[in-house]
PLY file of the C-alpha trace (Angstrom):
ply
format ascii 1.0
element vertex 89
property float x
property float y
property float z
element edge 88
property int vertex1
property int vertex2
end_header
-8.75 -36.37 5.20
-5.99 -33.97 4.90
-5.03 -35.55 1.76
-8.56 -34.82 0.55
-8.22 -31.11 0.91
-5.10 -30.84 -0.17
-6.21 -32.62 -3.98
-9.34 -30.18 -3.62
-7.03 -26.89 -3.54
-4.88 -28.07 -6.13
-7.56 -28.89 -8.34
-8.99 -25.27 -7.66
-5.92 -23.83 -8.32
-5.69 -25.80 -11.97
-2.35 -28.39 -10.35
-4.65 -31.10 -10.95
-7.68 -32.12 -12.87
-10.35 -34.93 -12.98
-10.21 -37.38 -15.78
-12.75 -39.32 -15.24
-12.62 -41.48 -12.52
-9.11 -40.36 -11.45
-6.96 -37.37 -10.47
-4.28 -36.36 -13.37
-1.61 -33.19 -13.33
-2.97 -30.98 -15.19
-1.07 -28.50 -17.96
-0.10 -26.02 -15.45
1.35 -28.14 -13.28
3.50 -29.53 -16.31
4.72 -26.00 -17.08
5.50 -25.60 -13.12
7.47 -28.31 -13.29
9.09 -27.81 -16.29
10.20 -24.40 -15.21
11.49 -25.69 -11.97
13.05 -28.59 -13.14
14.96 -26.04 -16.01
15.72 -23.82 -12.80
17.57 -26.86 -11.14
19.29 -28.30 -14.22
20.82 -24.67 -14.44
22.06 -24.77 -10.78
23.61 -27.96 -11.16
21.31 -30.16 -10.02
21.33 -33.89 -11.55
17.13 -34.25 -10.47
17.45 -38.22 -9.77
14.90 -37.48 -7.15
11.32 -36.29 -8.26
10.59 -35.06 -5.07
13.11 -31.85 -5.72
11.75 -30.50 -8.58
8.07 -31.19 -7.57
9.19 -29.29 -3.70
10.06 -26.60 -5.81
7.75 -25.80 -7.91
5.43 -26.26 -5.16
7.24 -24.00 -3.11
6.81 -21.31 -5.49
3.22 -21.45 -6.11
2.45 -21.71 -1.98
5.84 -20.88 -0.04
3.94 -17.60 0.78
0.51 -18.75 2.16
0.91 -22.57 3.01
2.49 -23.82 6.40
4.90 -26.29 6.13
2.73 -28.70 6.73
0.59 -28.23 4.39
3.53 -28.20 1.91
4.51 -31.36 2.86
1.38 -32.90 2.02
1.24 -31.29 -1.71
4.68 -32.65 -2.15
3.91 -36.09 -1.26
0.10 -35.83 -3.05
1.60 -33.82 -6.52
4.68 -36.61 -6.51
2.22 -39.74 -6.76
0.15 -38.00 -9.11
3.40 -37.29 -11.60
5.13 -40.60 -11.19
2.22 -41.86 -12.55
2.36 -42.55 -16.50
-0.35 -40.89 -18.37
-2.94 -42.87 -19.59
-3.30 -43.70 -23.60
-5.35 -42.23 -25.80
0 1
1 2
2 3
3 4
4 5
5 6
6 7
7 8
8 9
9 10
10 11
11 12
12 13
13 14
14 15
15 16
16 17
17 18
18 19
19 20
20 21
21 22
22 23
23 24
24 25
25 26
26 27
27 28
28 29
29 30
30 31
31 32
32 33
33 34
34 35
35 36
36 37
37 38
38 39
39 40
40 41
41 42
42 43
43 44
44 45
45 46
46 47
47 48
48 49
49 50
50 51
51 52
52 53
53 54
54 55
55 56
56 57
57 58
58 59
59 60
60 61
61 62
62 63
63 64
64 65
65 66
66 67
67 68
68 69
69 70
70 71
71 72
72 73
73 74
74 75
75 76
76 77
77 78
78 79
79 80
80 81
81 82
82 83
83 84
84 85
85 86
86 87
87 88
């Protein structure tokens, strides 16, 4: 259930879009990413983990108005979703 709501926010908050059938990471989330993972890189980081950058970028967008918790769940829920290889055209 939680996992649920959490997909619903991030789909209203353009994270994540339908595809069909399926949930996929939508463009802003690649550009969240992207940023976060450029913000790492430049701090050193070597990113063999894609929970980091994902926590991150996360963590910006919600740090402010999301409990822990909830965090937690968007981490786990926004790492499935962009581990998985897109589909081809």
């Amino acid at each position: 259930m939680a996992e649920e709501r959490t997909l619903a926010k991030l789909i209203a908050d353009g994270f994540v879009r339908r595809d069909h059938a399926r949930c996929v990471p939508a463009d802003r989330w690649h550009a969240a990413l992207a940023r976060a993972a450029l913000t790492l890189m430049t701090r050193g980081q070597d990113l063999k983990d894609l929970r980091v950058p994902v926590a991150w970028a996360l963590s910006e967008a919600y740090a402010a108005s999301s409990t822990d918790d909830e965090l937690v769940e968007m981490v786990a829920v926004m790492t499935a979703l962009s581990a998985v290889p897109p589909r081809a055209m």
